[in-house]
C-alpha positions, -999 to 999 in steps of 0.1 A, spaced: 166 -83 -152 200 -68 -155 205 -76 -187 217 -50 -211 188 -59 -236 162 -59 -208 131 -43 -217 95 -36 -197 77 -60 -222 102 -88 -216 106 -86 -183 65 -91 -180 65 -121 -204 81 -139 -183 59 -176 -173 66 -173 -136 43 -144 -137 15 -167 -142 -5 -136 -158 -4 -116 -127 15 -82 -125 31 -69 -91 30 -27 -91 42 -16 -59 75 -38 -32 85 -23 -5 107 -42 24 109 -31 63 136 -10 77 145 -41 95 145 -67 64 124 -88 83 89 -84 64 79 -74 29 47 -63 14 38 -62 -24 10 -53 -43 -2 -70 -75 -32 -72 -98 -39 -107 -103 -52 -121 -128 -89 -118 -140 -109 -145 -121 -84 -155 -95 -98 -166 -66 -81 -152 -34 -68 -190 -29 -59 -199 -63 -35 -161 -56 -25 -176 -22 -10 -206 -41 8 -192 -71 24 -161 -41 37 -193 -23 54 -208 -57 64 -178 -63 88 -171 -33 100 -208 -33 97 -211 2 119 -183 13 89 -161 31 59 -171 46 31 -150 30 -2 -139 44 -29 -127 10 -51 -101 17 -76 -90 -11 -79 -52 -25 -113 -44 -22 -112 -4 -24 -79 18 -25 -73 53 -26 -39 67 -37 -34 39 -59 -40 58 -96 1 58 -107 11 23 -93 14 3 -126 31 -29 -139 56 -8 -164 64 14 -139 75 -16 -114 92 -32 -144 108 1 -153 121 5 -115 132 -34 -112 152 -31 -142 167 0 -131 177 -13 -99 189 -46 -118 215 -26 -131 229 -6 -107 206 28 -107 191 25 -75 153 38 -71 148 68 -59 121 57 -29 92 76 -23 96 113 -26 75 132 -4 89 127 26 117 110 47 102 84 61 70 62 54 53 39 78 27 12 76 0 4 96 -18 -25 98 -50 -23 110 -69 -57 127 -104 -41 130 -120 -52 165 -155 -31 159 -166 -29 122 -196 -7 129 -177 21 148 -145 14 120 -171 20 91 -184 55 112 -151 65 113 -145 62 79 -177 79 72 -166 110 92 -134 110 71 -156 116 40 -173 142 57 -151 160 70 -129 163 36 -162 174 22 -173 203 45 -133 213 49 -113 207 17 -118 226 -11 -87 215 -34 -70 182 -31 -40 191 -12 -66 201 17 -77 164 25 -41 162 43 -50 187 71 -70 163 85 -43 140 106 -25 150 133 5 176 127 35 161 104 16 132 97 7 126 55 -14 99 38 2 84 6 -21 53 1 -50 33 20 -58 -4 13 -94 -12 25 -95 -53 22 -117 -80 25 -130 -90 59 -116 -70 90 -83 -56 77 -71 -24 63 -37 -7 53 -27 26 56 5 43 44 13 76 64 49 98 54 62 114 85 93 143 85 123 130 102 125 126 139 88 108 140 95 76 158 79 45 160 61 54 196 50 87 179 34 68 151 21 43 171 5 65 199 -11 85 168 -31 57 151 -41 48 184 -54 82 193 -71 81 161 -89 47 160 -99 52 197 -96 13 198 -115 2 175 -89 -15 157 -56 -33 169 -30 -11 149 6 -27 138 33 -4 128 61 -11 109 84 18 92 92 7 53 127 10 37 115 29 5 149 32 -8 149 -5 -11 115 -7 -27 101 -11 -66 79 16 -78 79 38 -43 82 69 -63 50 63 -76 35 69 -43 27 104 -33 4 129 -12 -10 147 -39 -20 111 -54 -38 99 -22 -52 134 -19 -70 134 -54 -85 100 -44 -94 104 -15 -114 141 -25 -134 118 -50 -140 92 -29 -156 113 -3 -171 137 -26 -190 106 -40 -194 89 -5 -178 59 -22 -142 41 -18 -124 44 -54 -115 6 -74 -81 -8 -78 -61 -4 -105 -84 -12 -137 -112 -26 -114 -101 -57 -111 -88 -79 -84 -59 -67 -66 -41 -85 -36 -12 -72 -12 9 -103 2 31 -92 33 61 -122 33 71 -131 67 58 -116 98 25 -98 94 7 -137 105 16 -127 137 -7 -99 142 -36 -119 131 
């Protein structure tokens, strides 16, 4: 990819891709764990993605597939724009990370009670509808200093939420928080991502996940993945360990 002649459309063509595109990479502060979002390809099974993800690394992570069934902040991740990044940072011009704020965390949520999780979620949608009246609004409604930039509903009992935080938030603050907030109805992981290091952070952004999420509860409905198809995160090395 650092090839002077390198180009977005190459760099797709590529066969290892096996037809599926990656749009979003972003490691942990520590370099131990790694998620990544791709759209896979039409008619992949979550399996048949769970085999190619493991060819993929060559055995240098373990990986644990999760599939994308709703997202909301997901409307500017694409495959040229990860391409576009990669390249860049193939040849020396480091990406810029996410912009919004200074620090980005992810939390992991193992969902213990599905009915209470869904009412939750319901009261989200409600309250952005009786409170927010433009897009920007829909982040008033976390605790103080605390942003959403995307949300991964999956599959199953799991659910992924990106939250920016100003610096000085630390990992206790962030953890107390989501606990606060899911009142322990879920069993919440935390793990602060290195955006600097990532592939298409910029893309992410407040004003993104505030757009989506104002549709999604103005229509009392989760909004689709990128092109409504199939989309998968895989977490390398780590994650397994919360299951």
């Amino acid at each position: 990819f650092g090839a002077e002649d390198m180009t977005v459309d190459k760099a797709r063509s590529y066969p290892e891709w096996e037809g599926n595109e990656c749009v979003l990479s972003i490691p942990t502060i520590d370099d131990k764990m790694a998620m990544a979002l791709w759209k896979m390809r039409s008619g992949t099974s979550k399996d048949e993605f769970q085999a190619f993800i493991d060819r993929f690394v060559c055995g240098y992570a373990n990986n644990k597939v999760f599939q994308v069934e709703h997202a909301i902040g997901i409307r500017k991740l694409d495959a040229r724009g990860f391409f576009s990044d990669l390249i860049n940072a193939a040849q020396g011009r480091q990406s810029p990370g996410y912009l919004d704020a200074p620090k980005v965390w992810l939390t992991h949520h193992c969902i213990l009670d599905r009915e209470g999780f869904s009412a939750l979620n319901a009261s989200i949608a409600d309250k952005i509808n009786k409170i927010c009246t433009t897009p920007s609004d829909c982040q008033t409604i976390f605790p103080a200093g605390h942003k959403c930039c995307l949300t991964l509903f999956f599959t199953g009992n799991d659910m992924v939420c990106f939250e920016s935080t100003p610096e000085g938030v630390t990992y206790d603050d962030v953890r107390k928080a989501e606990d606060e907030f899911t009142r322990g109805m879920s069993r919440n992981y935390v793990y602060q991502m290195d955006t600097a290091k990532g592939i298409n952070a910029f893309h992410l952004s407040e004003d993104n996940w505030s757009q989506d999420a104002m549709t999604w509860a103005n229509a009392t409905v989760k909004t689709a993945p990128v092109d409504s198809t199939t989309a998968a995160m895989t977490t390398p090395v780590g994650i397994e360990a919360s299951q």
